[in-house]
Each structure stands twice: as C-alpha cells, then as structure tokens.
FINU-206671 format. One record per residue: x, z, y of N, C-alpha, C in turn. Coordinates in nm, 3 decimals. Last residue first. Layout:
% residues N
> neast | nup | nnorth | caeast | caup | canorth | ceast | cup | cnorth
> X | Z | Y | X | Z | Y | X | Z | Y
...
//
This chain:
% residues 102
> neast | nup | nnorth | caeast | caup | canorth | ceast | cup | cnorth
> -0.790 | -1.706 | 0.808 | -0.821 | -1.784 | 0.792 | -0.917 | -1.883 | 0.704
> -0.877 | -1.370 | 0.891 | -0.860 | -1.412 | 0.795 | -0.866 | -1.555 | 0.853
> -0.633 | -1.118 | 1.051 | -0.690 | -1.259 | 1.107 | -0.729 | -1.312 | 0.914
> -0.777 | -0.771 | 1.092 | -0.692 | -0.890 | 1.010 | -0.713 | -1.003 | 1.015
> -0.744 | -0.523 | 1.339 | -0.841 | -0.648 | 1.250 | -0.761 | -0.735 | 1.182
> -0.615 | -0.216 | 1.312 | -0.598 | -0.359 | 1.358 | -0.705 | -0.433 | 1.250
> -0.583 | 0.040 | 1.188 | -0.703 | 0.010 | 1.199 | -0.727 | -0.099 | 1.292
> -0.285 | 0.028 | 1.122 | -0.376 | 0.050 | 1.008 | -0.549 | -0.043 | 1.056
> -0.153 | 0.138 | 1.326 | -0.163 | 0.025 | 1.320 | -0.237 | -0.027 | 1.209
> -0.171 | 0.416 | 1.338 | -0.272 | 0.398 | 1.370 | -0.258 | 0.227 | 1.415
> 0.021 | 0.494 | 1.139 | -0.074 | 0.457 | 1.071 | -0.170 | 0.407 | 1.188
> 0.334 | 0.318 | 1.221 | 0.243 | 0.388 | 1.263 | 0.122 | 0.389 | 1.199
> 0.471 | 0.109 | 1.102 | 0.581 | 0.208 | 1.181 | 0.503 | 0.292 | 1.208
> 0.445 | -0.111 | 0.817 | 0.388 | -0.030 | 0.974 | 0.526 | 0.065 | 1.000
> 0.461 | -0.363 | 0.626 | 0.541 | -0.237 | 0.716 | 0.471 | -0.202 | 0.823
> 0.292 | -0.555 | 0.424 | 0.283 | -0.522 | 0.519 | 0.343 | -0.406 | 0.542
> 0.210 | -0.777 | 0.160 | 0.287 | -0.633 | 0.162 | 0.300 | -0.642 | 0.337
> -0.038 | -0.952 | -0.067 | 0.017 | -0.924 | 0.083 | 0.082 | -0.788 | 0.103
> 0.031 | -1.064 | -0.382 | -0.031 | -0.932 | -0.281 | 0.048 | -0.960 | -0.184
> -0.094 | -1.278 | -0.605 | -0.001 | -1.216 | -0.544 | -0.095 | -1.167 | -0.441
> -0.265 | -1.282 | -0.831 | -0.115 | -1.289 | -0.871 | -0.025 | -1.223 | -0.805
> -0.560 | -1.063 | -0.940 | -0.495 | -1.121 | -0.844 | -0.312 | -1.165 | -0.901
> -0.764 | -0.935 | -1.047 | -0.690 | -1.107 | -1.117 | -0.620 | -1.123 | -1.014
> -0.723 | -0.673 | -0.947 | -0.735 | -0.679 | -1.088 | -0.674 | -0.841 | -1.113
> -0.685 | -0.451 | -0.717 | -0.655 | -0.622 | -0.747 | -0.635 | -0.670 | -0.874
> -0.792 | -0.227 | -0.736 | -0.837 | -0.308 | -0.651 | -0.768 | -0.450 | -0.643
> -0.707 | -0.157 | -0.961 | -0.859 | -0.100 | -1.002 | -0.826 | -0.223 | -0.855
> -0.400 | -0.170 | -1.054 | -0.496 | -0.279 | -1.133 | -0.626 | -0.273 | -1.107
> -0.372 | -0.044 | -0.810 | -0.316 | -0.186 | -0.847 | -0.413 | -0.254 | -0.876
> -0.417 | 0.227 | -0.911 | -0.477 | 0.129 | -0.825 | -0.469 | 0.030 | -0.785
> -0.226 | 0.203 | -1.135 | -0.328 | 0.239 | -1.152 | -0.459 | 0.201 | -1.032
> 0.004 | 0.206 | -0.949 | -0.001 | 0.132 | -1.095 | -0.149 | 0.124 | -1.104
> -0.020 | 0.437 | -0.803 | 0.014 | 0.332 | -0.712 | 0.006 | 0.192 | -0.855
> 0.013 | 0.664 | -0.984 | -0.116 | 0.628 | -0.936 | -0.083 | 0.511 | -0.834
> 0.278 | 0.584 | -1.078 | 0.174 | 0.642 | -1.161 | 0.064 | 0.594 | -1.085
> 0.430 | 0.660 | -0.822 | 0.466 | 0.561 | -0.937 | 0.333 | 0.510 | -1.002
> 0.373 | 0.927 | -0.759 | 0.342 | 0.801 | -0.656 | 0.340 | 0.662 | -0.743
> 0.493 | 1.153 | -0.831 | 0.340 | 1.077 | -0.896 | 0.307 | 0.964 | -0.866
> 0.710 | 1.176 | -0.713 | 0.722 | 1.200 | -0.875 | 0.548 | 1.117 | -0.899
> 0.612 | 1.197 | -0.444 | 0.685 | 1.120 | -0.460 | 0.694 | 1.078 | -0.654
> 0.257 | 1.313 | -0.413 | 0.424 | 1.378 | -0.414 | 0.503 | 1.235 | -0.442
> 0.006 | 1.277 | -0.232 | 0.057 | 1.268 | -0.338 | 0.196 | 1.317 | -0.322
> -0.320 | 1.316 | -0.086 | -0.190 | 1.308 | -0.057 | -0.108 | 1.316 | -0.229
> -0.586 | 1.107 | 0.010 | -0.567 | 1.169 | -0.082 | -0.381 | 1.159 | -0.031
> -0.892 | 0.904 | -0.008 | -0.759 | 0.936 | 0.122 | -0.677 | 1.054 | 0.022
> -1.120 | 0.591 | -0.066 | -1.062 | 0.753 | -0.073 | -0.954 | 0.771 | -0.009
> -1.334 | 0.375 | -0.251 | -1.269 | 0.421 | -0.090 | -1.216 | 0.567 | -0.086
> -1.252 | 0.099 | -0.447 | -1.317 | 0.251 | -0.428 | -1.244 | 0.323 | -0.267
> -1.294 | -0.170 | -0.364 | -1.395 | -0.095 | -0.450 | -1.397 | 0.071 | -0.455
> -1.176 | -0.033 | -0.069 | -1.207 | -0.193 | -0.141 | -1.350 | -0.101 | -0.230
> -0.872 | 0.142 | 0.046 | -0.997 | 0.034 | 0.061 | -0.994 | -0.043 | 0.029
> -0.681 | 0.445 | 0.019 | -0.738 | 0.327 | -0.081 | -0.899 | 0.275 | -0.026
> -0.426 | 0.566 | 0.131 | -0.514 | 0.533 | 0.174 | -0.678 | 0.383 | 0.041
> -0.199 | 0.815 | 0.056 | -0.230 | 0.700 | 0.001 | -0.448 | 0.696 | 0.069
> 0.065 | 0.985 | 0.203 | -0.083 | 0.996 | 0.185 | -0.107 | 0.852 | 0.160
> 0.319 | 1.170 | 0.069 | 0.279 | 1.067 | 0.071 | 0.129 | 1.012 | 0.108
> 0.620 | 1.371 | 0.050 | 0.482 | 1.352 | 0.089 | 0.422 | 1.239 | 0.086
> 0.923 | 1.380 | 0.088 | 0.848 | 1.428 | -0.052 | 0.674 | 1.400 | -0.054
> 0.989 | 1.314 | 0.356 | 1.110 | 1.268 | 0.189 | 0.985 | 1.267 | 0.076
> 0.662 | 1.279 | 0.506 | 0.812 | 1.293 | 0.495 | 0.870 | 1.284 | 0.357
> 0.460 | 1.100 | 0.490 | 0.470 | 1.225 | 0.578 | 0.560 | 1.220 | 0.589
> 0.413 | 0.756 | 0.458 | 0.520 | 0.848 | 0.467 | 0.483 | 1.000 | 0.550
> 0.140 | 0.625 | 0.301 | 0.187 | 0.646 | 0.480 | 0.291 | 0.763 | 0.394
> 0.005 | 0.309 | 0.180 | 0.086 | 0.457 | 0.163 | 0.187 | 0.500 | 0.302
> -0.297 | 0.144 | 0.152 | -0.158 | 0.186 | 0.223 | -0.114 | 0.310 | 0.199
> -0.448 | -0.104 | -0.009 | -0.415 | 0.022 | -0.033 | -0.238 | 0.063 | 0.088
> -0.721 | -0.297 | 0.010 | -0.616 | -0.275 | 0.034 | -0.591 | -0.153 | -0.011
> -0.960 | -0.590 | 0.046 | -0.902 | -0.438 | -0.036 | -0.775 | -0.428 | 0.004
> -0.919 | -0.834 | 0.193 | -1.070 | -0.737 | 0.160 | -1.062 | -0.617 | 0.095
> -0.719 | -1.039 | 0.183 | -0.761 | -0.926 | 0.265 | -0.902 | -0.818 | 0.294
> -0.739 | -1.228 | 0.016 | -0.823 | -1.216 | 0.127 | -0.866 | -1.119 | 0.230
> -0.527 | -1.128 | -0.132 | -0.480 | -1.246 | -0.070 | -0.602 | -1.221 | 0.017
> -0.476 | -0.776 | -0.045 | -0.547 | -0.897 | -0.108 | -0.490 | -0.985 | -0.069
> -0.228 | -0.546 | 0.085 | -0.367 | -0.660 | 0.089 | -0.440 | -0.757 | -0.022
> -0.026 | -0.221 | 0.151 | -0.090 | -0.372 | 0.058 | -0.268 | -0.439 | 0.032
> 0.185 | -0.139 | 0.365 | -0.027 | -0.186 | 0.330 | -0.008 | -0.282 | 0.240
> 0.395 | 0.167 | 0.423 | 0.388 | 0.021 | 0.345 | 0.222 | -0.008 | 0.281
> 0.519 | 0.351 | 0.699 | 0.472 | 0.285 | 0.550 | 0.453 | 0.202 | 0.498
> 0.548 | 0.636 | 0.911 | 0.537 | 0.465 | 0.887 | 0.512 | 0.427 | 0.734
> 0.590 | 0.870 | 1.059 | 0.484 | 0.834 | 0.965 | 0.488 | 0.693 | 0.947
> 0.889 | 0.835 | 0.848 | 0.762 | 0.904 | 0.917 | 0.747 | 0.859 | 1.045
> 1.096 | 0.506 | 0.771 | 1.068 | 0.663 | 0.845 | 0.936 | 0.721 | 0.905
> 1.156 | 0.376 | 0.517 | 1.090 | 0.413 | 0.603 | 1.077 | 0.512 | 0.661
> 1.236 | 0.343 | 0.251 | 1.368 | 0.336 | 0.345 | 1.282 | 0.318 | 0.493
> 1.106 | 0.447 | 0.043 | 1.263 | 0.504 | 0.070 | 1.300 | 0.489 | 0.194
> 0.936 | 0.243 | 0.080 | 0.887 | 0.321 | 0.131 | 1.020 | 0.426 | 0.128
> 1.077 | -0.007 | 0.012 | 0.978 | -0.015 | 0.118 | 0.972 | 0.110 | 0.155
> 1.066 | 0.055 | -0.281 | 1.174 | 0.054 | -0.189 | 1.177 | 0.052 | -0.083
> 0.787 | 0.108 | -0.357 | 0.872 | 0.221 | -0.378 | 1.026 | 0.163 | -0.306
> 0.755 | -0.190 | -0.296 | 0.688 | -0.124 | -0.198 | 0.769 | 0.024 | -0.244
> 0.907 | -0.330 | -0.528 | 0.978 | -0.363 | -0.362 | 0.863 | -0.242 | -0.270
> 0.805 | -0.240 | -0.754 | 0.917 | -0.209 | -0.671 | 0.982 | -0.210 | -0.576
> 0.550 | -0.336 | -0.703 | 0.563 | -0.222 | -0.724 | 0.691 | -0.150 | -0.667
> 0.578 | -0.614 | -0.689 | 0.527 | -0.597 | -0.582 | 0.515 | -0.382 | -0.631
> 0.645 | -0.801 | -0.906 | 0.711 | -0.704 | -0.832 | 0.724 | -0.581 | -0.752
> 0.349 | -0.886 | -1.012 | 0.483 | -0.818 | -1.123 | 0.584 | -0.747 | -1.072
> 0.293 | -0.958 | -0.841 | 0.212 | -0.845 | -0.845 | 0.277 | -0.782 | -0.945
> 0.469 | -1.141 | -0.553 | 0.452 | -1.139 | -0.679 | 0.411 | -1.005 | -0.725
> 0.392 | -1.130 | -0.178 | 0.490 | -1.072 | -0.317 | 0.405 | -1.093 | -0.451
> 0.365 | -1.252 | 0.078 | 0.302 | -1.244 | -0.025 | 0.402 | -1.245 | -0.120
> 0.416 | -1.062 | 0.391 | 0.457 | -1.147 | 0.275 | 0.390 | -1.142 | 0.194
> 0.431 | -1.016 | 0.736 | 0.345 | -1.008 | 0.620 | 0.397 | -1.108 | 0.517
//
C-alpha cells in the first residue's frame, strides 16, 4: 500500500491497470480509508469500477471512458484530500478484507 500524490495518482493507477492481469486491479483509499474506489480488470477492454463512500455503485466501463469517469470520482470521493492510498489486488475477493485503521 502506497500513498501517491492526487496530482499523480491518475496515471500511475491507468498504468497499474495495463499491466494487470484479470481479474486483478487497482483500490484506491482515503488516507482514512473510509471511501474508496476499485477498478477490477475483466479483460484488455472491460473494466468494473467499484465506488465506496459518498456515493455507492458498481458499474462496467470500457477502457476509452475509464479516464473520464475515474477523474470525476476522484474529485466526488476525495475532494481535499492530497494523497491517496493505491493498493494491487490479484483478486476482487481481496476487496472485502478489513482495513487496519491506525
């Protein structure tokens, strides 16, 4: 788990996710870990984006849109935030692990 800069933290997860193999992906956290958003790899062109916090939803996307709405929920579930926790899975059903908050 890293905490990435929120100015970056776009590009390194669209690189993150190139170079992942189904179904694995890339969680992004809060610093307190209370919102998040994960994008799970179907395959080359698929994408299912998981969004918890203020708004809760499941939804699949194409690669061409991913940009776009991965911007856009950014700013709706980490609005003042600087930096974001980035997290690799290999499995979504590592998704529903508890998160140690300190």
């Amino acid at each position: 788990m890293a905490l990435v800069n929120i100015d970056t933290v776009l590009s390194d997860t669209l690189r993150l996710l190139k170079k992942a193999v189904p179904p694995g992906g890339v969680l992004l956290l809060s610093y307190k870990r209370n919102r998040s958003i994960a994008i799970i790899k179907k395959d080359d062109t698929l994408f299912e984006i998981r969004e918890g916090g203020y708004v809760q939803q499941i939804f699949d996307l194409s690669w061409e849109r991913l940009t776009k709405e991965l911007k856009t929920m950014m700013k709706r579930e980490f609005p003042r935030s600087r930096k974001v926790r980035v997290v690799r899975f290999s499995h979504p059903e590592e998704l529903d692990r508890e998160w140690k908050i300190y």
